[in-house]
TITIMI-113565 format. One record per residue: x, y, z of N, C-alpha, C in turn. Coordinates in steps of 0.1 Angstrom, whole numbers, plus 2048, in hexadecimal, padded with zeros to 3 digits. Layout:
N
XYZXYZXYZ;...
This chain:
390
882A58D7287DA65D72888A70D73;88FA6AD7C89BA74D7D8A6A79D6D;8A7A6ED698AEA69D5F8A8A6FD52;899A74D5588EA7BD4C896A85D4C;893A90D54895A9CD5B8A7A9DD57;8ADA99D578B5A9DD578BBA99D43;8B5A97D3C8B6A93D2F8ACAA4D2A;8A4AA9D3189BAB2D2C8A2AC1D30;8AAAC3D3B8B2ACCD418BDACCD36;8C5AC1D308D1AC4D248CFAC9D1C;8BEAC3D178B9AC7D058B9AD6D0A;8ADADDD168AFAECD138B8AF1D18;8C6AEED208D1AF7D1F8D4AF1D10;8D5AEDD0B8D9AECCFD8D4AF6CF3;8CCAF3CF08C1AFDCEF8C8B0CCEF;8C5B0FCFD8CBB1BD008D7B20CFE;8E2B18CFC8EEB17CF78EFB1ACE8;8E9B14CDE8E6B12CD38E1B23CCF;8D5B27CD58D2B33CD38DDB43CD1;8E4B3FCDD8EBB49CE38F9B47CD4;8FAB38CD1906B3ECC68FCB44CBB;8F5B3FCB98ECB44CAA8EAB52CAC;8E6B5BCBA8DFB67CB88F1B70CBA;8FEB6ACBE90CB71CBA90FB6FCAC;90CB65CA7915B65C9690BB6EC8A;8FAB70C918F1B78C8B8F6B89C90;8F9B8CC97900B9AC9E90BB9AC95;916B91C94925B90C8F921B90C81;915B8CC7B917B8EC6B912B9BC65;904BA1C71902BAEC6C90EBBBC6F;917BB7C79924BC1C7C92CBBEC70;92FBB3C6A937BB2C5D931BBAC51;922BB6C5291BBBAC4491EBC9C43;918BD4C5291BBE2C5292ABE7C50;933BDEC56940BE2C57948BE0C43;941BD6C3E945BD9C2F93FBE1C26;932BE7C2C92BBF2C20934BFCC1C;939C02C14938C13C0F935C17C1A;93DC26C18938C2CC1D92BC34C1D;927C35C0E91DC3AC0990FC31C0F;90EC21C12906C1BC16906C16C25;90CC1FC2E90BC1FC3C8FEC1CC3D;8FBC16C488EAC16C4F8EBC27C59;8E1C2BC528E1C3AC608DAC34C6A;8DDC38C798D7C33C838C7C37C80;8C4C26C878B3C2CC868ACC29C7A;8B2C25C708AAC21C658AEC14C62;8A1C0DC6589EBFCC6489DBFFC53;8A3BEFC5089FBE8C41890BE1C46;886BE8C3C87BBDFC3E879BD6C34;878BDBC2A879BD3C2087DBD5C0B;87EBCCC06886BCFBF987ABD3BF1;87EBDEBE7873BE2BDF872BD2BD4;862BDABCE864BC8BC4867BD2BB8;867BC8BB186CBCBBA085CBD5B99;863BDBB9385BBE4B8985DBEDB7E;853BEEB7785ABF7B6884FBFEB62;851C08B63844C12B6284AC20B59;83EC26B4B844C31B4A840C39B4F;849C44B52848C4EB5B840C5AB53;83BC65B57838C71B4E83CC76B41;846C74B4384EC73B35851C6BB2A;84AC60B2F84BC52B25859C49B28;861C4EB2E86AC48B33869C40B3E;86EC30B3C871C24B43874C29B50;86EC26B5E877C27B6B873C19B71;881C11B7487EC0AB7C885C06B8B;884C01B94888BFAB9F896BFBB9A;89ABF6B908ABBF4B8F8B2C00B88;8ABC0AB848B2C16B808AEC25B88;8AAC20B948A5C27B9B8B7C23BAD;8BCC15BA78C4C17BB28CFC22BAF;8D5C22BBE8E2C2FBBA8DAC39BBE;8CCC38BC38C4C4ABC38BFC42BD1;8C1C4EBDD8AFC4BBE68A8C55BE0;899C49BE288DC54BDD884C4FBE5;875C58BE386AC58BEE863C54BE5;857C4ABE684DC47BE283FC4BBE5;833C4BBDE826C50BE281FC4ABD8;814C43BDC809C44BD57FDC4CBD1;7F9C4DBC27EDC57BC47E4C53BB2;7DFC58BB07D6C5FBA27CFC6ABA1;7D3C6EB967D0C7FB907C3C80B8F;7B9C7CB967ADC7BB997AAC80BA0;7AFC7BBB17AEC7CBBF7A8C89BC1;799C8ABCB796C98BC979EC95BDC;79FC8ABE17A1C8CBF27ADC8BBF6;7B7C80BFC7BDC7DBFB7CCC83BF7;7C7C83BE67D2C83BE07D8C95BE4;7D1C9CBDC7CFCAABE17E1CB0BE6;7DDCABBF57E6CAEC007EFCA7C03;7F2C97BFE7F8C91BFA805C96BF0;7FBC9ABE780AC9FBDC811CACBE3;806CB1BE680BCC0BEA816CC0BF6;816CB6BFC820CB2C0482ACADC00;82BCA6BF5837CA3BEE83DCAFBEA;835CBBBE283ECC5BDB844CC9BEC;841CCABF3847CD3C01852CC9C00;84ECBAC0585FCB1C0586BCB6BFC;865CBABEE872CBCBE287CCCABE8;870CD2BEE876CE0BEE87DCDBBFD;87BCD1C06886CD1C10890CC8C0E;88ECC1C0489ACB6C0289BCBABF5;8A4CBFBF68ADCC4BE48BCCBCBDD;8BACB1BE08C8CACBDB8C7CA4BD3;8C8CA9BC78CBCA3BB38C7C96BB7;8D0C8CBBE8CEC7DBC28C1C7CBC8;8B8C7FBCB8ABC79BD48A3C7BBCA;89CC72BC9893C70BBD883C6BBC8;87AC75BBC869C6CBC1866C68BBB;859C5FBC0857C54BB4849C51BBB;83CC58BB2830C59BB982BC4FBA7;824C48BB481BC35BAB814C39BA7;808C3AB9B801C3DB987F9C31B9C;7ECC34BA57E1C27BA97D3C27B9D;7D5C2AB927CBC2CB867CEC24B77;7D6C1EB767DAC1CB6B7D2C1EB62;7C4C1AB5C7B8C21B557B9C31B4F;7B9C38B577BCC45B567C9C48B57;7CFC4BB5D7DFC4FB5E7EBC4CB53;7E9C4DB4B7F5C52B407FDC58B3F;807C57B39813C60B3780EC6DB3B;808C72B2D805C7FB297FCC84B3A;7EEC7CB3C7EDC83B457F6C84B52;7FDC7EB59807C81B5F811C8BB5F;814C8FB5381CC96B4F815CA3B53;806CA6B4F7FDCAEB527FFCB4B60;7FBCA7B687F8CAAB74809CAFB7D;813CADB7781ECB2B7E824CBDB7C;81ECC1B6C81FCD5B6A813CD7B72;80ACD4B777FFCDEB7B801CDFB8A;80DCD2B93813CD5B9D81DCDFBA2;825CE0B93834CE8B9283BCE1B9E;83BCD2B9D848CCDBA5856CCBB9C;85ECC7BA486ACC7B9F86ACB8B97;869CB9B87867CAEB81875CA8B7D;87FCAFB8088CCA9B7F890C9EB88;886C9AB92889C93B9C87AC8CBA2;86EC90B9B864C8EB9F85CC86B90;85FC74B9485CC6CB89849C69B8D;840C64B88836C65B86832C5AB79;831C49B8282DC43B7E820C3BB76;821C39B69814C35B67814C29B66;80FC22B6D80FC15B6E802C09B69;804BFCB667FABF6B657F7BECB6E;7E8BE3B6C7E2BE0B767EABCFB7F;7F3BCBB737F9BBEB7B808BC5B7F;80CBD0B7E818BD3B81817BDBB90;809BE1B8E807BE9B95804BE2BA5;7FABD5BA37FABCABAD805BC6BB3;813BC5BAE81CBC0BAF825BC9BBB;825BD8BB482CBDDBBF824BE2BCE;814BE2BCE80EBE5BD680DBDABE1;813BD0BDA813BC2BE2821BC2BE9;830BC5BDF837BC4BE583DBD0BF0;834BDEBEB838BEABF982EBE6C01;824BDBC0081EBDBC0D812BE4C12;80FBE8C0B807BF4C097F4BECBFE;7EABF6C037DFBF3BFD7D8BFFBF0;7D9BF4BE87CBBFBBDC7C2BF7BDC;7B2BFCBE17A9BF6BDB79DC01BD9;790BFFBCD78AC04BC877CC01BD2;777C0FBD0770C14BDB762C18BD2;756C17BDB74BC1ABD4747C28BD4;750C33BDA74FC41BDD752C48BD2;746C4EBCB74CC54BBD756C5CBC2;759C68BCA761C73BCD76DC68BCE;76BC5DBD577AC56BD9779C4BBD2;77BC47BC6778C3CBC1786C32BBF;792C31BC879AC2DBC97A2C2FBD6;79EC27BDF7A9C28BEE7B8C22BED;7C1C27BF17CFC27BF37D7C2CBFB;7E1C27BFC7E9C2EC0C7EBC3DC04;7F2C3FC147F2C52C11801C50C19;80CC47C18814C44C20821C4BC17;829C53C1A834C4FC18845C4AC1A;84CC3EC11850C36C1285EC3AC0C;867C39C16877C3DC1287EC31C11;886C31C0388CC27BFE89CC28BFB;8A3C22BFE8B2C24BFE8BAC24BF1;8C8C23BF08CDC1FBE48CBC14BDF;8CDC0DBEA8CBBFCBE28BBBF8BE1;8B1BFABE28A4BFABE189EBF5BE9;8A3BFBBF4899BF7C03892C02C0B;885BF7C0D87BC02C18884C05C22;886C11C27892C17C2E888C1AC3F;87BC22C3486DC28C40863C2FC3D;858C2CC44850C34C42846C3DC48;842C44C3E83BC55C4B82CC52C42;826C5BC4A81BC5CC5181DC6CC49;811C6CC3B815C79C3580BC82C3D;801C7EC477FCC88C4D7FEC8AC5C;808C87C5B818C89C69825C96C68;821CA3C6B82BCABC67833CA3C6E;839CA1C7D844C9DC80846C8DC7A;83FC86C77848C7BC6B84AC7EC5E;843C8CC5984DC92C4885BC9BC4E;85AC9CC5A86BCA2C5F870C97C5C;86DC8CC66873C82C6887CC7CC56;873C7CC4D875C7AC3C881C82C3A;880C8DC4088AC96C3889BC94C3B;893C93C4D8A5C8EC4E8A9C81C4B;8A0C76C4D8A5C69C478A5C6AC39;8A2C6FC308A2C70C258B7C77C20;8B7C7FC288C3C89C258CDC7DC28;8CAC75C368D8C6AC3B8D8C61C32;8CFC5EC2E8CFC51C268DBC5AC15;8D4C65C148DDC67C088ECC6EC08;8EEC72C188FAC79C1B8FDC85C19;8EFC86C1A8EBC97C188ECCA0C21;8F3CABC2D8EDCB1C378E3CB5C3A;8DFCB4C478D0CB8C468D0CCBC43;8D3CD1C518D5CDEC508C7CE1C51;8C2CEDC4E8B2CF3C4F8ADCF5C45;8A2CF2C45895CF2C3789BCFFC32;8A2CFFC208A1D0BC1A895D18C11;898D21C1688FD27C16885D24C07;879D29C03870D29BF8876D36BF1;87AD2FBE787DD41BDF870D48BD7;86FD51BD586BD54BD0869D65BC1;863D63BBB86CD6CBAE85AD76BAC;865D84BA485DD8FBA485CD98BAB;85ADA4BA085BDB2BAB850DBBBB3;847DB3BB083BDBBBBA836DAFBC3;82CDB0BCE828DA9BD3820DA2BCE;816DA2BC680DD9DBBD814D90BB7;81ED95BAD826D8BBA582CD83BB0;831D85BBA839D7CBC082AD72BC6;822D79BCB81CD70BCD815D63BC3;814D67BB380FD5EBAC81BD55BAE;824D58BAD831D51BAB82FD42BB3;830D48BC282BD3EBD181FD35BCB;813D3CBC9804D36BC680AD27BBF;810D2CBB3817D21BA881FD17BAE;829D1DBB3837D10BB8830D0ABC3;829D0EBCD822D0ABDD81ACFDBD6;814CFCBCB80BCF4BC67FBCF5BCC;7FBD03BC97ECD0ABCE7E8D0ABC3;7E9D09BB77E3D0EBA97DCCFEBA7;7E2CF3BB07E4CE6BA77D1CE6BB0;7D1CE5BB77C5CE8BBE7B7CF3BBA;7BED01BBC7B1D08BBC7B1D0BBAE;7B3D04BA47ACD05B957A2CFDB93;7A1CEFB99798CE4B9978FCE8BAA;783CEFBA2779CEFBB377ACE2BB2;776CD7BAD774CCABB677DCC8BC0;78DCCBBC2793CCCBCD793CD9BD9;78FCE2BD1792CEFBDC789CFABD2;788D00BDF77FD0EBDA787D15BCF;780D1BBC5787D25BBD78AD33BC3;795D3BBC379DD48BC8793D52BC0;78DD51BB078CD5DBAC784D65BB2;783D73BB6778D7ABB7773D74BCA;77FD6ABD0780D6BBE2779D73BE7;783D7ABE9787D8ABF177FD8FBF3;778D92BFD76FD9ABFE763D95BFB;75FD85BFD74FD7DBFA74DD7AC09;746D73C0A742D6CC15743D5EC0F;74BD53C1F749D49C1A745D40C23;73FD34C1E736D2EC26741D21C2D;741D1CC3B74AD13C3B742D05C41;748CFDC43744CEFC4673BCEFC52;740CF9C5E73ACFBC6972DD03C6A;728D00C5971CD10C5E71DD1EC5F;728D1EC6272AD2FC6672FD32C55;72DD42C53734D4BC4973BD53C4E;748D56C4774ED61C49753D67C3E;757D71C3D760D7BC3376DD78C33;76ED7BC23778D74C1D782D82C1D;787D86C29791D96C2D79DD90C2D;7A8D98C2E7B5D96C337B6D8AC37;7B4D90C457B1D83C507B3D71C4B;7A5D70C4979ED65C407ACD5EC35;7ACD69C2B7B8D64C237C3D5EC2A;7CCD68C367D6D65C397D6D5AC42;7CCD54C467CAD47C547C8D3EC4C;7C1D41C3F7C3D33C347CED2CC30;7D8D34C307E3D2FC297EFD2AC38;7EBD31C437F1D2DC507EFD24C5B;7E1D20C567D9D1BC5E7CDD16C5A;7CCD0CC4E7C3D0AC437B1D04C49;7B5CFBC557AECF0C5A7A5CFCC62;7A5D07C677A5D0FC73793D12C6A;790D0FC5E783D19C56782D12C49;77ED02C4E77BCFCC3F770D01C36;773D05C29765D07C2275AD00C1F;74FCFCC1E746CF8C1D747CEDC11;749CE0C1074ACD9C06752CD4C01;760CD8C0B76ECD2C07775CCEC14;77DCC8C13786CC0C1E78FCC7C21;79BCC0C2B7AACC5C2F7B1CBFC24;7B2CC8C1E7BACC3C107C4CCEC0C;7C7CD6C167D0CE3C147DBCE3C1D;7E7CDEC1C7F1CDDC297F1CECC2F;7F7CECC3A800CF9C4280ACFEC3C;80ED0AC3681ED0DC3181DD19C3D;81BD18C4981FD26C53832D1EC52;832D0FC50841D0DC50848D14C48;845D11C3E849D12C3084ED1DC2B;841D2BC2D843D3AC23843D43C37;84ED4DC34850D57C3D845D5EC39;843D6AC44833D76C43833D7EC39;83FD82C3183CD85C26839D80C1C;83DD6CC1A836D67C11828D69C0E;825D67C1F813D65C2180FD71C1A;814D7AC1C80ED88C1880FD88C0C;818D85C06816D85BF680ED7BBF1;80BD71BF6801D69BF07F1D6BBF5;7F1D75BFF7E7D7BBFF7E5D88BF6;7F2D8EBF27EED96BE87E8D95BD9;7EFD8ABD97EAD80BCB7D8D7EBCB;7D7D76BD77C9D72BD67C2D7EBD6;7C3D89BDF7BBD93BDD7BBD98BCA;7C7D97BC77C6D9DBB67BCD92BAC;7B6D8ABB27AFD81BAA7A1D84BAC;79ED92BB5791D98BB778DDA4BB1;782DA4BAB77FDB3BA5782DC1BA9;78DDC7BA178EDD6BA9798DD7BB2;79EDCDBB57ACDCABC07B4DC8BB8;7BFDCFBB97CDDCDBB07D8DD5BBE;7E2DD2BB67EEDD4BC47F8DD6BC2;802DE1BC680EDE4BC080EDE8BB2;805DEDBAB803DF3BA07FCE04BA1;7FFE0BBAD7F7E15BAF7E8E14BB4;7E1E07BB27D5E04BB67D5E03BBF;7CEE0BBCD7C7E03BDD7C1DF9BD9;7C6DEDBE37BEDE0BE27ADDE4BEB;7A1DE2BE8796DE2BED796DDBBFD;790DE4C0278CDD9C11783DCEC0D;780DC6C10775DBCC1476BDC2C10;75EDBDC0A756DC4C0774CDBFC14;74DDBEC21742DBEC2A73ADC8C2A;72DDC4C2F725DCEC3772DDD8C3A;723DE2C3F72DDEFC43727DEBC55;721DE1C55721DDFC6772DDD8C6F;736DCDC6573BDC7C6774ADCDC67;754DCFC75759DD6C78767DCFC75;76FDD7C6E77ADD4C68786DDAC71;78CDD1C76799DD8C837A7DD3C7D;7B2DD4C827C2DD2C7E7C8DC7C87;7CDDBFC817D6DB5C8D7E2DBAC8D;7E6DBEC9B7F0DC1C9F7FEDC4C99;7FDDB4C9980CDABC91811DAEC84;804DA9C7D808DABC6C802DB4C67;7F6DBFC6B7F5DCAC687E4DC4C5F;7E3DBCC5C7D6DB4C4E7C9DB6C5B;7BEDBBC527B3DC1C537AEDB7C5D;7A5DB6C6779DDA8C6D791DABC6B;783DA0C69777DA9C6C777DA1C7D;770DACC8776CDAAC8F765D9FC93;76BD92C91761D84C96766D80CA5;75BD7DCAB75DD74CB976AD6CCBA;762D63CB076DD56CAD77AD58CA8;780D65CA078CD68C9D79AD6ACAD;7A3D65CAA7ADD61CB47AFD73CB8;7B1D6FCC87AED80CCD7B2D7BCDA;7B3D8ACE57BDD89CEB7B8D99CF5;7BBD97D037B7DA3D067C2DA5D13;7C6DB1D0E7D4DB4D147D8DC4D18;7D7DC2D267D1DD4D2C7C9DD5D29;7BBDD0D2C7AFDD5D287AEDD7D1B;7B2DD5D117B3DD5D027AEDCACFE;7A6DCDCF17A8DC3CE67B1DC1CDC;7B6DB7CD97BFDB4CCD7B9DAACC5;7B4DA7CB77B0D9CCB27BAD9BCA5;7C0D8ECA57C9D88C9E7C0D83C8E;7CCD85C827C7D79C767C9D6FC78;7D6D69C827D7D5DC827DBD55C93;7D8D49C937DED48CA07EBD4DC9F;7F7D4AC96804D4BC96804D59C99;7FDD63C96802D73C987FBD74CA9;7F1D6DCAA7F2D6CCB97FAD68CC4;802D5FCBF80BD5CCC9818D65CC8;817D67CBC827D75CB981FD7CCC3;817D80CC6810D8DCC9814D88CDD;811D7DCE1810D7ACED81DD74CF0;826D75CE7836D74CEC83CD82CEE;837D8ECED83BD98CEE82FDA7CEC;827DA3CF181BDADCF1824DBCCF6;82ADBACFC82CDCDCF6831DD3CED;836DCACE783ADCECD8832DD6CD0;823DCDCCF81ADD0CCC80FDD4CD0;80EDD7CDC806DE1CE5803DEBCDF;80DDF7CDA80DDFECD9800E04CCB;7FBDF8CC37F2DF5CB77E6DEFCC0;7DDDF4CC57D4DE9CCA7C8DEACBE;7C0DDFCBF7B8DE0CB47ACDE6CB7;7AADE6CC079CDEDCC879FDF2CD6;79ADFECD9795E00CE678DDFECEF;790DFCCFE781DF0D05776DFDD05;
């Protein structure tokens, strides 16, 4: 017995012996492997290899061949979608055009899958990426077929499958997937994660050796407020949306209706209204449509907002702007009491539920939360404007 016992004590210090060199010469070969890359293929801290893209060859919008092997030498981002999508997709892309406008470097390339092969063609692809106004110099837009298509859904690991929902009649990830020079899953975000599309931007920049530095501004072009605002509507990828009601309400003739929202309640389509849309989209869903409109309070400074509120208002009968024309108030009731926010100066109507604030015995009601909190980081600023008296 003794003789047992001690034959079973050698095997596992052996054993353990055994281990301990295998998990040093596994350490010792990944220090070699990093220590001979390029410079250009350093590992940035923090980003795991998950896995290798698989092979593929698809034409892109253009009719042009892209595949896995002429795609190395670039990091790019991946997404799946189809030019269908009334849910989903939407805000999906629309989040991509924001990625282009913070990651601007010639070298980073996207590379959104088409999950439709049936429909999705060149031409229409091509369609659907002028009606985005993304940057198509860097924004490839695959059309793919149904055994190719299998192939890479299998090798990123990711799911397609067809759904009995006419509105959704194709489920797929909503993930996006950062891939390196040599064609590796680098990481992936969570596209309805603002802080993991930050996270994209700076791993995106390390991986290409890009500086991060600060999100550059939205430019935008034109001499009146109006024009600059169409300008926004267009590049923001607002047009790609509110042309097709099946995704989003139509703009024409807004201003100044009443509109009905998911919660039952109506309200007027005022200043107000407009400007919390675009700042705060989720805050007053309309009746019949989803969260399918991201936040740009990041994105456009207060005079973007205002110009793209001046826009929408010009898409209403009798409202014109910077042309000599007074834009019309709201056409409410004459009961319904029209007051001033503080902050940005844009009409409010008097609702309970509008963000408000009572300060020295005063009323203040805000268009948006954000002008509320400007407002309660420094209320005497704006004291001096109250919007009502108690």
């Amino acid at each position: 017995m003794m003789q047992k016992r001690k034959w079973i004590f050698a095997i596992v210090a052996a054993l353990a012996v055994l281990w301990i060199v295998l998990f040093a010469l596994l350490e010792w070969g990944a220090h070699k492997l990093n220590a001979n890359r390029p410079p250009d293929q350093a590992v940035p801290a923090g980003l795991s290899v998950y896995w290798n893209t698989p092979a593929f060859s698809f034409p892109d919008q253009d009719g042009q061949t892209i595949t896995n092997d002429n795609l190395r030498g670039h990091v790019w981002i991946a997404d799946f979608f189809f030019s269908q999508c009334t849910t989903a997709c939407p805000i999906l892309t629309s989040k991509l055009i924001l990625l282009q406008k913070q990651i601007t470097s010639p070298n980073i390339r996207f590379i959104s899958f088409s999950v439709d092969p049936e429909h999705d063609s060149p031409p229409v692809l091509k369609k659907y990426a002028e009606l985005w106004h993304g940057d198509q110099s860097r924004w490839r837009l695959l059309s793919t077929d149904p055994t190719g298509l299998a192939k890479v859904v299998s090798g990123m690991k990711v799911t397609v499958a067809a759904s009995s929902d006419p509105n959704n009649p194709i489920l797929h990830s909503t993930l996006f997937m950062l891939v390196d020079q040599q064609g590796q899953v680098r990481g992936i975000y969570d596209s309805s994660d603002s802080d993991a599309l930050a996270s994209l931007v700076d791993d995106a920049k390390s991986l290409d050796g890009t500086s991060k530095g600060s999100m550059p501004t939205v430019m935008t072009v034109g001499t009146t407020s109006v024009e600059r605002g169409h300008a926004l509507y267009n590049t923001m990828g607002c047009l790609a949306c509110h042309s097709q009601s099946r995704i989003a309400p139509s703009l024409q003739s807004l201003y100044g209706s009443q509109v009905h929202l998911d919660d039952h309640r109506t309200v007027w389509a005022d200043d107000a209204y407009l400007h919390e849309s675009i700042v705060d989209p989720f805050a007053k869903i309309v009746a019949g449509y989803g969260k399918t409109m991201p936040n740009y309070r990041s994105f456009l400074d207060d005079s973007q907002v205002m110009d793209l509120v001046a826009y929408i208002k010009s898409l209403s009968p009798n409202t014109t702007s910077d042309h000599g024309v007074v834009m019309s108030p709201t056409s409410a009731p004459a009961d319904v009491e029209l007051l001033t926010d503080p902050v940005c100066k844009m009409q409010v109507t008097n609702d309970p539920l509008a963000p408000h604030v009572f300060y020295k015995g005063r009323l203040f009601v805000f268009c948006s939360e954000h002008c509320k909190e400007q407002f309660l980081a420094n209320p005497t600023l704006y004291a001096l404007n109250p919007t009502t008296s108690p």
